[in-house]
N, CA, C and O atoms as a CHARMM CRD file, in Angstrom:
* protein
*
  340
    1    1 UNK  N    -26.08400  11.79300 -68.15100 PROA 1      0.00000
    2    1 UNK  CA   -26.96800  12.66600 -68.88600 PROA 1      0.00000
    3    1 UNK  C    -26.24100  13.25900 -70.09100 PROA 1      0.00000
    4    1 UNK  O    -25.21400  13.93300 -70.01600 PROA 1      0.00000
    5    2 UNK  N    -26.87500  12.94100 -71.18400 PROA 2      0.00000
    6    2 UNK  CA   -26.44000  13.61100 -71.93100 PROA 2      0.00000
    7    2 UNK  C    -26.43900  15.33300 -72.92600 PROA 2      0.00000
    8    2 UNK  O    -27.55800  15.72800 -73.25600 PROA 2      0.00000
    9    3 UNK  N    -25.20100  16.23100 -73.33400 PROA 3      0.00000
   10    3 UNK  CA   -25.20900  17.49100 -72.89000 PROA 3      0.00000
   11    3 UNK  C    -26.63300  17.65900 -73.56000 PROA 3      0.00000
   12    3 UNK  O    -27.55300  18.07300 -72.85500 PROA 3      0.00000
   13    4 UNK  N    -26.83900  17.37600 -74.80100 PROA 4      0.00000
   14    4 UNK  CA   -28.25100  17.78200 -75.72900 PROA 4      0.00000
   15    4 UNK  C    -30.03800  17.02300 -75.08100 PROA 4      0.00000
   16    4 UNK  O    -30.85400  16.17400 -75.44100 PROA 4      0.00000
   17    5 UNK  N    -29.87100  17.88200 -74.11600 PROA 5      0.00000
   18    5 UNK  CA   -31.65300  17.20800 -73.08600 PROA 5      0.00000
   19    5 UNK  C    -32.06200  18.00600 -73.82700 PROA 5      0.00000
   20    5 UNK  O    -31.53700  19.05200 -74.20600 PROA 5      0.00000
   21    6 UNK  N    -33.32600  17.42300 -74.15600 PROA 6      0.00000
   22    6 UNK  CA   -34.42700  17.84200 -75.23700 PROA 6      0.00000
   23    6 UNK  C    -35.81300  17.86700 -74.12100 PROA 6      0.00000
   24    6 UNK  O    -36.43500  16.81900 -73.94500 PROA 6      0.00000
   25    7 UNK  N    -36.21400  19.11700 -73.41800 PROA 7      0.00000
   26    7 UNK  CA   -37.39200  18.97900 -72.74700 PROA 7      0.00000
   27    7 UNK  C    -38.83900  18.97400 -73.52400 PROA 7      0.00000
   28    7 UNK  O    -39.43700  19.95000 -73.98000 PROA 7      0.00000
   29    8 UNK  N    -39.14800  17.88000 -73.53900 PROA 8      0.00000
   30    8 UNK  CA   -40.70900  17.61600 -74.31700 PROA 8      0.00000
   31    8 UNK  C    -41.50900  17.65800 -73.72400 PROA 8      0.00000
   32    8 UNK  O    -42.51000  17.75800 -74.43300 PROA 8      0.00000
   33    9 UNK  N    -41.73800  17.64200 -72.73500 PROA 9      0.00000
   34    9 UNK  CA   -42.94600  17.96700 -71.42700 PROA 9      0.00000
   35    9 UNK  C    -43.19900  19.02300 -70.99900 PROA 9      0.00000
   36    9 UNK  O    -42.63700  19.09800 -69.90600 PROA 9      0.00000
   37   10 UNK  N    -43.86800  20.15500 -71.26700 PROA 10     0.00000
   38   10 UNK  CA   -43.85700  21.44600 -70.80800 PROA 10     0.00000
   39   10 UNK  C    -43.38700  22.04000 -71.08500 PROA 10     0.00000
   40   10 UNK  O    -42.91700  21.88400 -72.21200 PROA 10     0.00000
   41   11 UNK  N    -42.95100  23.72200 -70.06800 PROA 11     0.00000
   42   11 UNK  CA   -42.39800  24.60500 -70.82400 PROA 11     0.00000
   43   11 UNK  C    -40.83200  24.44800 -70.59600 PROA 11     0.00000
   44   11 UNK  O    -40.43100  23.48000 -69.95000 PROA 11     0.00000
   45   12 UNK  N    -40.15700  25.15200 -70.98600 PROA 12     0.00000
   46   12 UNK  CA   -38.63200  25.13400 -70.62400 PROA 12     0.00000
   47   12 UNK  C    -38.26000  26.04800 -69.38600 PROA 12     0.00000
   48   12 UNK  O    -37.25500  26.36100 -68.74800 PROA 12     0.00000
   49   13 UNK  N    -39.36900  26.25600 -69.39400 PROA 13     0.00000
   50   13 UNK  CA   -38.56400  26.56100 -67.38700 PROA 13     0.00000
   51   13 UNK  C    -39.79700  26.51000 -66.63300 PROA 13     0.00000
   52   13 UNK  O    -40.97400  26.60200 -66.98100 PROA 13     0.00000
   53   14 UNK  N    -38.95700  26.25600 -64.96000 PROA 14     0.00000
   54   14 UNK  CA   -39.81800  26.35400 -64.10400 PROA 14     0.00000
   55   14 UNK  C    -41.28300  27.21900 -63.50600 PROA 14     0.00000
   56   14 UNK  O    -41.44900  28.40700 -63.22800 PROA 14     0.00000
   57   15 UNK  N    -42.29700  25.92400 -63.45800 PROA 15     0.00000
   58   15 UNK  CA   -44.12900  26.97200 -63.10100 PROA 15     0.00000
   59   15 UNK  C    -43.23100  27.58000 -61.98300 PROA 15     0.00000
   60   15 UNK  O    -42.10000  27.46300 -61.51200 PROA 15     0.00000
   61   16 UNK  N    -44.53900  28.39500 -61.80400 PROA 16     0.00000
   62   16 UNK  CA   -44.55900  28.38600 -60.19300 PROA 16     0.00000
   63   16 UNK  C    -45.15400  27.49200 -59.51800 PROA 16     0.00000
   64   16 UNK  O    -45.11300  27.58600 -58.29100 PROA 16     0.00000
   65   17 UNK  N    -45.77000  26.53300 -60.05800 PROA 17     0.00000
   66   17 UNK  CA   -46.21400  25.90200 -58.98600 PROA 17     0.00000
   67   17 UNK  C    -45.49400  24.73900 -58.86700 PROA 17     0.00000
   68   17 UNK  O    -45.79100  24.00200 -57.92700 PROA 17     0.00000
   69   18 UNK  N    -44.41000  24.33900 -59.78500 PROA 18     0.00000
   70   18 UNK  CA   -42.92400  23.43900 -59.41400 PROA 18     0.00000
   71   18 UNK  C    -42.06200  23.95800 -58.44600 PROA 18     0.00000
   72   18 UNK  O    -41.22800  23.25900 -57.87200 PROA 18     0.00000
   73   19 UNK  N    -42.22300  25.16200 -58.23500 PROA 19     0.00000
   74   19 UNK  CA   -41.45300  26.15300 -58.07200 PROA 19     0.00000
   75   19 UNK  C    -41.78100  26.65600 -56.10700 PROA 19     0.00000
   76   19 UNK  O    -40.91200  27.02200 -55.31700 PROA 19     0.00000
   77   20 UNK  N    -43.07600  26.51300 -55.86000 PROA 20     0.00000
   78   20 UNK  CA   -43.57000  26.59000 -54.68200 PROA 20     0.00000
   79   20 UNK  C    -43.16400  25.15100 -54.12800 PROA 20     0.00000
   80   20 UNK  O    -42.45300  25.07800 -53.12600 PROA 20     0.00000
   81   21 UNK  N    -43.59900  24.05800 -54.75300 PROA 21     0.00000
   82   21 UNK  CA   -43.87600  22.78200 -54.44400 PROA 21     0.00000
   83   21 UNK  C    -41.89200  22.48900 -54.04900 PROA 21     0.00000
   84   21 UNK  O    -41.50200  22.00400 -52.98700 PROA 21     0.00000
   85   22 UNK  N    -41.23800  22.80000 -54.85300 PROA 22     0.00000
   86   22 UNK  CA   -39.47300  22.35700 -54.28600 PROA 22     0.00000
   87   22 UNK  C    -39.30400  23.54300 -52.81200 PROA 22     0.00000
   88   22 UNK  O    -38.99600  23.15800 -51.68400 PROA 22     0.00000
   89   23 UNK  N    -39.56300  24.86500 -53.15400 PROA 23     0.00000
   90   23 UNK  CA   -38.92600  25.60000 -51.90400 PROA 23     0.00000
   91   23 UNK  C    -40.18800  25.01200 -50.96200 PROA 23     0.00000
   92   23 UNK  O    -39.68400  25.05900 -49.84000 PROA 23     0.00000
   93   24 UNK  N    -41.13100  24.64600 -50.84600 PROA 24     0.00000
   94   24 UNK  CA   -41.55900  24.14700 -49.52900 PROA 24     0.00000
   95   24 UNK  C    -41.13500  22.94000 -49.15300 PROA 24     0.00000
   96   24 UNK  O    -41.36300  22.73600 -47.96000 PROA 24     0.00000
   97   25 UNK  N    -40.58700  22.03100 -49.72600 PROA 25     0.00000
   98   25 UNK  CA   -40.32600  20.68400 -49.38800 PROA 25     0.00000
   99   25 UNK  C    -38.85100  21.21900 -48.98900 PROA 25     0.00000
  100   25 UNK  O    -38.61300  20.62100 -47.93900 PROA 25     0.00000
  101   26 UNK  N    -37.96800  21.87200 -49.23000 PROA 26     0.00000
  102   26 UNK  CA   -36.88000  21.84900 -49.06400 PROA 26     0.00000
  103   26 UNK  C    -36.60700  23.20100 -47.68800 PROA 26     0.00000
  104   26 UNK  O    -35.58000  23.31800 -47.01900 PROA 26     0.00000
  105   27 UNK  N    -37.68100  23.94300 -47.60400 PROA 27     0.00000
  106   27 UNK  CA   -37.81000  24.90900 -46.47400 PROA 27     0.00000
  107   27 UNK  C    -38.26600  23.22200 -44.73200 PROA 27     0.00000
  108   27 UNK  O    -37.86100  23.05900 -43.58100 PROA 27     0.00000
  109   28 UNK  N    -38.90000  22.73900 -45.33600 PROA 28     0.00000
  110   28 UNK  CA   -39.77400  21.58800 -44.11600 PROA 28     0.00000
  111   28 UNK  C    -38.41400  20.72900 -43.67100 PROA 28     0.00000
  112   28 UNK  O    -38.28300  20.39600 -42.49300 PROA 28     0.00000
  113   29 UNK  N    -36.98100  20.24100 -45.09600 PROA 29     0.00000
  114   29 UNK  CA   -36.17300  19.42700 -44.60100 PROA 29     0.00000
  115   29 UNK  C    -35.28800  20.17500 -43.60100 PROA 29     0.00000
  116   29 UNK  O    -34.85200  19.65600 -42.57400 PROA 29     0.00000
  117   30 UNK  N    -35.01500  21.67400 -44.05700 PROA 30     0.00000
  118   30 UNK  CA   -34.47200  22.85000 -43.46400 PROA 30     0.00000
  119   30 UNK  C    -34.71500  23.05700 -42.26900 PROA 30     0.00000
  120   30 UNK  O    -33.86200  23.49100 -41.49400 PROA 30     0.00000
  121   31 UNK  N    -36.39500  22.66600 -41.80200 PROA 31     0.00000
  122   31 UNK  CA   -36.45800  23.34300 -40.19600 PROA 31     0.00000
  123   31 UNK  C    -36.63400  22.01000 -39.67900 PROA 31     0.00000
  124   31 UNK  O    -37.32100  21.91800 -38.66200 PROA 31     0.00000
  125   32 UNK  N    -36.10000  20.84900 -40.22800 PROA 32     0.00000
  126   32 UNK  CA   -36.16600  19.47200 -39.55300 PROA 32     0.00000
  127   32 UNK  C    -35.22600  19.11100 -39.05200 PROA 32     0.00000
  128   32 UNK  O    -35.26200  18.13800 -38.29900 PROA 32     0.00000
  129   33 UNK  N    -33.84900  19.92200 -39.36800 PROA 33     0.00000
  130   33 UNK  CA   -32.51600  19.69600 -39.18100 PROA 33     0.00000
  131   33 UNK  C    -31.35900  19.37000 -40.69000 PROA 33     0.00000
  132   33 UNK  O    -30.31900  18.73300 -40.51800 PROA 33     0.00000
  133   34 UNK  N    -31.67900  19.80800 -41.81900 PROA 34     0.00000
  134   34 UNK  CA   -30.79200  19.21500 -43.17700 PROA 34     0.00000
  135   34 UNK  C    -29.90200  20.62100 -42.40700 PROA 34     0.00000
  136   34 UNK  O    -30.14400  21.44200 -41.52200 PROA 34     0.00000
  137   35 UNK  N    -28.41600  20.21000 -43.63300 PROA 35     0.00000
  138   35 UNK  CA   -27.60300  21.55300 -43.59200 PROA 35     0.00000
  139   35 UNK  C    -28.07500  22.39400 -44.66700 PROA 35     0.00000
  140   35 UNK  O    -28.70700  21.87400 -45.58700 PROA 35     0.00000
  141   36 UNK  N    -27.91600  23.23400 -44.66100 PROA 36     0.00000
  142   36 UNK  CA   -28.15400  24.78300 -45.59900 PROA 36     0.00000
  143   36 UNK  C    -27.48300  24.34800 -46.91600 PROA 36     0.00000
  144   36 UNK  O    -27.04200  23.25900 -46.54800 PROA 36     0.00000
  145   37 UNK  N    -27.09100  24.47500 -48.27500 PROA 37     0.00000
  146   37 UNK  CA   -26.63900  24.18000 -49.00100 PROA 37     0.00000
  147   37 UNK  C    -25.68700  25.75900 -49.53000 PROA 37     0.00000
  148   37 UNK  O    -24.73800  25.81300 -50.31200 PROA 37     0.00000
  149   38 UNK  N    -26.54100  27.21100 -48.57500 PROA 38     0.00000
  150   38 UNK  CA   -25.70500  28.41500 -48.76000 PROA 38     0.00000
  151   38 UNK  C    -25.29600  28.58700 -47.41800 PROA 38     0.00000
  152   38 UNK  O    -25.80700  27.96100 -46.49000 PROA 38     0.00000
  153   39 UNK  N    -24.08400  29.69600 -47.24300 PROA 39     0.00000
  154   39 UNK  CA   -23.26700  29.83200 -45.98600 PROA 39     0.00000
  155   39 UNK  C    -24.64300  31.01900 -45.26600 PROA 39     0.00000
  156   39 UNK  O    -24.75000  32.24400 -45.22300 PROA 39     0.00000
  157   40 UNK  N    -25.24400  30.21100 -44.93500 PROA 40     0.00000
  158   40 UNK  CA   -26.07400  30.90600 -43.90400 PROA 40     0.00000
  159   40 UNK  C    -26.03100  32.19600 -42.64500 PROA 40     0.00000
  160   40 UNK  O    -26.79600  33.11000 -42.33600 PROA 40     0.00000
  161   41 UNK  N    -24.52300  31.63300 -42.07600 PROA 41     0.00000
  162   41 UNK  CA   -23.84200  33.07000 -41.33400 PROA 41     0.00000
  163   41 UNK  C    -23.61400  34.25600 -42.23100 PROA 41     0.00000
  164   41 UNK  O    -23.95400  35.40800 -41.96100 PROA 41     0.00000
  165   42 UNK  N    -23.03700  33.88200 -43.26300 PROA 42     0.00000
  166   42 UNK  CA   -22.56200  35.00300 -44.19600 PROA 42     0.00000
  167   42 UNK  C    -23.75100  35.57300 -44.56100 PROA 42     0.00000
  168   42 UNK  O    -23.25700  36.52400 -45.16700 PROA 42     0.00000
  169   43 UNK  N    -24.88800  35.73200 -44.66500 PROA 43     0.00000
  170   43 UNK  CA   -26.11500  36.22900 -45.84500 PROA 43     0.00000
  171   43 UNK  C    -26.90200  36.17000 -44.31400 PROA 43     0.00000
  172   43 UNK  O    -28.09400  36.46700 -44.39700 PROA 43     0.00000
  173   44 UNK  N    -26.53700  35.91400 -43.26600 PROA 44     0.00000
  174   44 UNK  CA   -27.96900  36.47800 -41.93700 PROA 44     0.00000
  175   44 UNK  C    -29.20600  35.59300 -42.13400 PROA 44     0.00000
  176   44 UNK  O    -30.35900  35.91000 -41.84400 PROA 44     0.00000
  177   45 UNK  N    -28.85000  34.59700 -42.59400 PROA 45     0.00000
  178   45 UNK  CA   -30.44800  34.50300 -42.94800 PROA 45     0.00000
  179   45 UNK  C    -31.10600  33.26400 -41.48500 PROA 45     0.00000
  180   45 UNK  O    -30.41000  32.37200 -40.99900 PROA 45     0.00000
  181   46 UNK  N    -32.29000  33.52200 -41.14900 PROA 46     0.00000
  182   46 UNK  CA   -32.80700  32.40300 -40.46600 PROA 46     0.00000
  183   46 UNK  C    -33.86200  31.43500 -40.84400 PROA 46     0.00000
  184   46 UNK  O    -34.13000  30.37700 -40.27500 PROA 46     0.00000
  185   47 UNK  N    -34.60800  32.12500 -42.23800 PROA 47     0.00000
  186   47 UNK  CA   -36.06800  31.97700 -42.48000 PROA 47     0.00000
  187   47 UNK  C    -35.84200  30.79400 -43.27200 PROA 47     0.00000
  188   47 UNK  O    -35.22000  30.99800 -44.31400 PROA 47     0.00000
  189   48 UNK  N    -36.21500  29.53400 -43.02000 PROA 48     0.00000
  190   48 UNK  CA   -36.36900  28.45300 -43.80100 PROA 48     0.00000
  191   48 UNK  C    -36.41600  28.58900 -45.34300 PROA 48     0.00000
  192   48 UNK  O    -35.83700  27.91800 -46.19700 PROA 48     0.00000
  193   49 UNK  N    -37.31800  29.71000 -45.47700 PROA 49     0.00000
  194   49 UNK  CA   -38.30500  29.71400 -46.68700 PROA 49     0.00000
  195   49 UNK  C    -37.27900  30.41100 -47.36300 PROA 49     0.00000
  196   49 UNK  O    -37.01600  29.95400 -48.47500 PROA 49     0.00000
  197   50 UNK  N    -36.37100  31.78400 -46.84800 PROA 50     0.00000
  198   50 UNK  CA   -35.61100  32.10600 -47.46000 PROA 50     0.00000
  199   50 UNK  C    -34.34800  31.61000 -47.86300 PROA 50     0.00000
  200   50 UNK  O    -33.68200  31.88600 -48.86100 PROA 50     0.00000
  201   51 UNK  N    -34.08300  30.68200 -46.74400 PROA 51     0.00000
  202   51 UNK  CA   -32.72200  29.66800 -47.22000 PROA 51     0.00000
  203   51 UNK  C    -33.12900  28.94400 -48.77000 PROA 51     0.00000
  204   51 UNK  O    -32.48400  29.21400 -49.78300 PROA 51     0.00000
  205   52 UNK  N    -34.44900  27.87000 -48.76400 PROA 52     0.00000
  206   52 UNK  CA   -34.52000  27.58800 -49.72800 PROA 52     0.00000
  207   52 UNK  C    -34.80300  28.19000 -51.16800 PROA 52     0.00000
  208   52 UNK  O    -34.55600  27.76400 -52.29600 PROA 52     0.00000
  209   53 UNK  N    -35.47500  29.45500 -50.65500 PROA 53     0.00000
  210   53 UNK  CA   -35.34400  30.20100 -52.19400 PROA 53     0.00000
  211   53 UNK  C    -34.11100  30.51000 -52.71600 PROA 53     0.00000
  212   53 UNK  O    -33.98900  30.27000 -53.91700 PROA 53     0.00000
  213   54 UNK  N    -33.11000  31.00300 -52.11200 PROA 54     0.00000
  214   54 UNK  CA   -31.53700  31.07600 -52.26200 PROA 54     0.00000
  215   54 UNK  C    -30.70400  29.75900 -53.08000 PROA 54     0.00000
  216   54 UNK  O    -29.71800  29.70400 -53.81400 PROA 54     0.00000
  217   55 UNK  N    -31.53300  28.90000 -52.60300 PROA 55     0.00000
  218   55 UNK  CA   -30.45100  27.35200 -53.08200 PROA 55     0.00000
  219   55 UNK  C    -30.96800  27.38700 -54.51200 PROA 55     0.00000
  220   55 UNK  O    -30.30800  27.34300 -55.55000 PROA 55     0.00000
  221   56 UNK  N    -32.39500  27.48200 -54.33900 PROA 56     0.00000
  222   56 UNK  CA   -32.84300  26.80500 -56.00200 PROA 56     0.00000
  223   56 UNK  C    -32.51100  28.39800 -56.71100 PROA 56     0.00000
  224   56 UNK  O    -32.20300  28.18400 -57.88400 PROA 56     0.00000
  225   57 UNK  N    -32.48100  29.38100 -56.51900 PROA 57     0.00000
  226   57 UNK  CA   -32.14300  30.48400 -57.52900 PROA 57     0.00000
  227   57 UNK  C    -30.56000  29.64800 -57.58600 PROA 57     0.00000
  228   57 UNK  O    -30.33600  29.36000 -58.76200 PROA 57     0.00000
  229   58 UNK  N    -29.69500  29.29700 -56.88700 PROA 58     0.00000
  230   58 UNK  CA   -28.37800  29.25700 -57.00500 PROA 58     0.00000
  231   58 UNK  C    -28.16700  27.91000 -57.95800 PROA 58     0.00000
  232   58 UNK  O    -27.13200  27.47300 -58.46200 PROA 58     0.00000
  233   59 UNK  N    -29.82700  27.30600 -58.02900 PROA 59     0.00000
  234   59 UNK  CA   -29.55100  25.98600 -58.47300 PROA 59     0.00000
  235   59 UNK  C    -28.44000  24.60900 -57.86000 PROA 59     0.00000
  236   59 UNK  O    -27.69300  23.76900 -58.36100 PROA 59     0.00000
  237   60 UNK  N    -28.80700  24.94500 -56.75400 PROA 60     0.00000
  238   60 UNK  CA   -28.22100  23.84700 -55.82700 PROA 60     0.00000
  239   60 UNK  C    -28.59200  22.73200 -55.36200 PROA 60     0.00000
  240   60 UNK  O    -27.77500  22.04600 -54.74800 PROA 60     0.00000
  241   61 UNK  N    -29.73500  22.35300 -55.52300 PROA 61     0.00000
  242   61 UNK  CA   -30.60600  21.88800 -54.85100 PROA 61     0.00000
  243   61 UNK  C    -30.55600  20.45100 -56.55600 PROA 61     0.00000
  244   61 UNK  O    -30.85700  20.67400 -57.72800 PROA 61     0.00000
  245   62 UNK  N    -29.96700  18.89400 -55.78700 PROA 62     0.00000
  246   62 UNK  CA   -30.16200  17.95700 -56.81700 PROA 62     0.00000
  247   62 UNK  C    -31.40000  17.68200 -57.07400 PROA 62     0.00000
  248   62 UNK  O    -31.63700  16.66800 -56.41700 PROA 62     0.00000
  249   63 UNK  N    -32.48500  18.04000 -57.73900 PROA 63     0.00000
  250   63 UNK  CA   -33.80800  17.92000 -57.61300 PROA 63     0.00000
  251   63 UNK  C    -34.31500  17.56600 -59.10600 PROA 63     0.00000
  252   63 UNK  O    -33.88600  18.29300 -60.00200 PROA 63     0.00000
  253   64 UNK  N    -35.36500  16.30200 -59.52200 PROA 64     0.00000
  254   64 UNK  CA   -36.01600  16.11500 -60.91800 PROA 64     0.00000
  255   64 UNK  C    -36.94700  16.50600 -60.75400 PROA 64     0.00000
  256   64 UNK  O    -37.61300  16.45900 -59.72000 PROA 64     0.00000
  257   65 UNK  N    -37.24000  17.06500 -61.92500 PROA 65     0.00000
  258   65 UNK  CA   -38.90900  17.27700 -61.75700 PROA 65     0.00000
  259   65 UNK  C    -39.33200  15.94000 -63.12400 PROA 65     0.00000
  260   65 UNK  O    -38.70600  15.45000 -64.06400 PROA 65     0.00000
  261   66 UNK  N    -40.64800  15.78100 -62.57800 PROA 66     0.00000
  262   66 UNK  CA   -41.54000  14.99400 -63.44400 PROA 66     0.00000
  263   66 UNK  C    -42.60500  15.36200 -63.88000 PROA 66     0.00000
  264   66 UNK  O    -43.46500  15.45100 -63.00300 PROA 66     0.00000
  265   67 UNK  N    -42.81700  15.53300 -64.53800 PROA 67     0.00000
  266   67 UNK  CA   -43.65100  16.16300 -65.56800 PROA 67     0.00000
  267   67 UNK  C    -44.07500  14.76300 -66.32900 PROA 67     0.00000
  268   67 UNK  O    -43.32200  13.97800 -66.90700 PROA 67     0.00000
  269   68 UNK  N    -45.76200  14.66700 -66.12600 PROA 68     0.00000
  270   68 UNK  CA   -46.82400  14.35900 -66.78400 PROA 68     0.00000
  271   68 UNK  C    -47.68300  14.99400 -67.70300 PROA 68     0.00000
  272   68 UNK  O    -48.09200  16.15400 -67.74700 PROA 68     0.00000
  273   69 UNK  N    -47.95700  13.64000 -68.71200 PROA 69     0.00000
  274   69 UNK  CA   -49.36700  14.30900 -70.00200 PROA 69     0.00000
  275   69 UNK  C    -50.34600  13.71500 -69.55400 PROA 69     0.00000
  276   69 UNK  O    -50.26200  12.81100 -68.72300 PROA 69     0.00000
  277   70 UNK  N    -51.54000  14.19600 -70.10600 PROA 70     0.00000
  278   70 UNK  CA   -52.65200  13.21200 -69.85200 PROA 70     0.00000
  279   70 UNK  C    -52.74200  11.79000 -70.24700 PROA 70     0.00000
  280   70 UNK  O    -53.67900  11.06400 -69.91500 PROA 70     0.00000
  281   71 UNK  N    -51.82600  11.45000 -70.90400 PROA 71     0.00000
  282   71 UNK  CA   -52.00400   9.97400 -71.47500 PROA 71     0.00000
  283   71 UNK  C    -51.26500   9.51000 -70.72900 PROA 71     0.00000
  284   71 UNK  O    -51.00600   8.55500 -71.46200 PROA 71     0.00000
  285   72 UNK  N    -50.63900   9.32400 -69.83900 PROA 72     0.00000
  286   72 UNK  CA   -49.63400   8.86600 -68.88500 PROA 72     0.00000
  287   72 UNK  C    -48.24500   8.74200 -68.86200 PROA 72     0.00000
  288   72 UNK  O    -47.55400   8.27000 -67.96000 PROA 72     0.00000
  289   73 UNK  N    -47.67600   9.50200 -70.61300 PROA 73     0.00000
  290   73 UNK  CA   -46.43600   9.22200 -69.91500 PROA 73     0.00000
  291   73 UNK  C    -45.89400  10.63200 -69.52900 PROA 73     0.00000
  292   73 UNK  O    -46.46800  11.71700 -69.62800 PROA 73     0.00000
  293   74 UNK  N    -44.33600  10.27500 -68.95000 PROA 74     0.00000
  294   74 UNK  CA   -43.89200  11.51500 -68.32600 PROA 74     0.00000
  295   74 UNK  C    -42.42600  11.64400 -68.44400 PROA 74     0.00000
  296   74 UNK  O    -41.92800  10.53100 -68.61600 PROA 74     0.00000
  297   75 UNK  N    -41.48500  12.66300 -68.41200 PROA 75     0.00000
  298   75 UNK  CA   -40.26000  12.96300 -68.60300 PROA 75     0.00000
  299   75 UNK  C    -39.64300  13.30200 -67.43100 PROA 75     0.00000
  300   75 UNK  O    -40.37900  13.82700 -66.59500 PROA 75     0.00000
  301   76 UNK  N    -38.53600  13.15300 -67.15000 PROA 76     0.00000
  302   76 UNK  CA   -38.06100  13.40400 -65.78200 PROA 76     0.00000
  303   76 UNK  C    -36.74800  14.75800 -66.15600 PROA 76     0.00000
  304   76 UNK  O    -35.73600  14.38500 -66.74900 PROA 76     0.00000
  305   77 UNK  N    -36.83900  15.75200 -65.89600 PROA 77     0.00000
  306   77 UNK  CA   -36.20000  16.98200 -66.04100 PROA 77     0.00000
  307   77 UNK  C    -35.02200  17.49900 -65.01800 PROA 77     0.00000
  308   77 UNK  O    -35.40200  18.17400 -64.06200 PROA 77     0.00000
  309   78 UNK  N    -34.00900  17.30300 -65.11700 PROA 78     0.00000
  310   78 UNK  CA   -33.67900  18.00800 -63.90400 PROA 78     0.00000
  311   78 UNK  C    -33.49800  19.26300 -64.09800 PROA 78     0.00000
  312   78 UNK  O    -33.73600  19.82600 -65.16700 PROA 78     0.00000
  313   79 UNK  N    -32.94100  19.96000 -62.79900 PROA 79     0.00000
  314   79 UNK  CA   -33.71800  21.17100 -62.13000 PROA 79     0.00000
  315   79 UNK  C    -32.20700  22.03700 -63.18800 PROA 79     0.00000
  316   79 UNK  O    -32.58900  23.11200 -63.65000 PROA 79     0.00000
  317   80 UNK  N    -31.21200  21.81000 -63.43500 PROA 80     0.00000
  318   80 UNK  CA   -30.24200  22.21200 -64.21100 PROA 80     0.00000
  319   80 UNK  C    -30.87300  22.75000 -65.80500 PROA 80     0.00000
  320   80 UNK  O    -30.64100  23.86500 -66.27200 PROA 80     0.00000
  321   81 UNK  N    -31.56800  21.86000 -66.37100 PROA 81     0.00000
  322   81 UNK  CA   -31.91000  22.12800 -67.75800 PROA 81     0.00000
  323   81 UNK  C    -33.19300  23.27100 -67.64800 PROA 81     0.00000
  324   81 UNK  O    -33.52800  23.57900 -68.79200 PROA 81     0.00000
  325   82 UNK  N    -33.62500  23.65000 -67.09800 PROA 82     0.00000
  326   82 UNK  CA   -35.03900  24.42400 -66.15700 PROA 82     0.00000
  327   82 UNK  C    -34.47300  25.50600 -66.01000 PROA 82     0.00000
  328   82 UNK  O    -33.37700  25.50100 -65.44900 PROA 82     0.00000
  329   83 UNK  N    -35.01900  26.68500 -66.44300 PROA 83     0.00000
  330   83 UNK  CA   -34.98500  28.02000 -66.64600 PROA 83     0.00000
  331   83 UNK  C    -35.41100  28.42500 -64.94900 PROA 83     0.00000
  332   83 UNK  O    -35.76100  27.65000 -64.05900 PROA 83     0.00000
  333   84 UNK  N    -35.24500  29.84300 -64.90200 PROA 84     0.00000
  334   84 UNK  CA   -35.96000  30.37700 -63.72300 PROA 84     0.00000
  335   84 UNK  C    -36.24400  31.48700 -63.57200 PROA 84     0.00000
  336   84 UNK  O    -35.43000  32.33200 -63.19900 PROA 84     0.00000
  337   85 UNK  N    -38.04400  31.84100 -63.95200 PROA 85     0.00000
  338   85 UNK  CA   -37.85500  33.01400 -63.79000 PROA 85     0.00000
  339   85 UNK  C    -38.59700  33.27900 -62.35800 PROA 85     0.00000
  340   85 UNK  O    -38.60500  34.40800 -61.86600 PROA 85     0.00000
């Protein structure tokens, strides 16, 4: 990847609804058996949902997003170049 990503698809940071759509997929691998990607003893935590909100604020989580136009094409973003509010 090169350092100058130019995001042309949307906004420059994460919807919420990219944003719901990663911490639930990554809360479901969480209570399926994945490892935690944060030290889980240290921070108490048990709640799936809260493990994964933790990773993607920490930006841990190797994840693209794809982003579509109506004409069909689409850009593939990763979750690094993606703002967060």
């Amino acid at each position: 990847m090169p350092e100058e990503f130019a995001i042309k698809i949307g906004p420059p940071w994460l919807t919420r609804y990219e944003k719901a759509r990663i911490i639930g997929a990554r809360a479901l691998q969480l209570s399926l058996g994945a490892p935690p990607l944060v030290p889980v003893e240290e921070l108490r935590l048990k709640d799936p949902i809260e493990i994964a909100a933790i990773e993607l604020r920490c930006k841990l989580l190797p994840i693209v997003i794809r982003r579509w136009t109506p004409g069909g094409r689409y850009q593939d973003i990763p979750l690094k170049y993606l703002e967060l509010r």
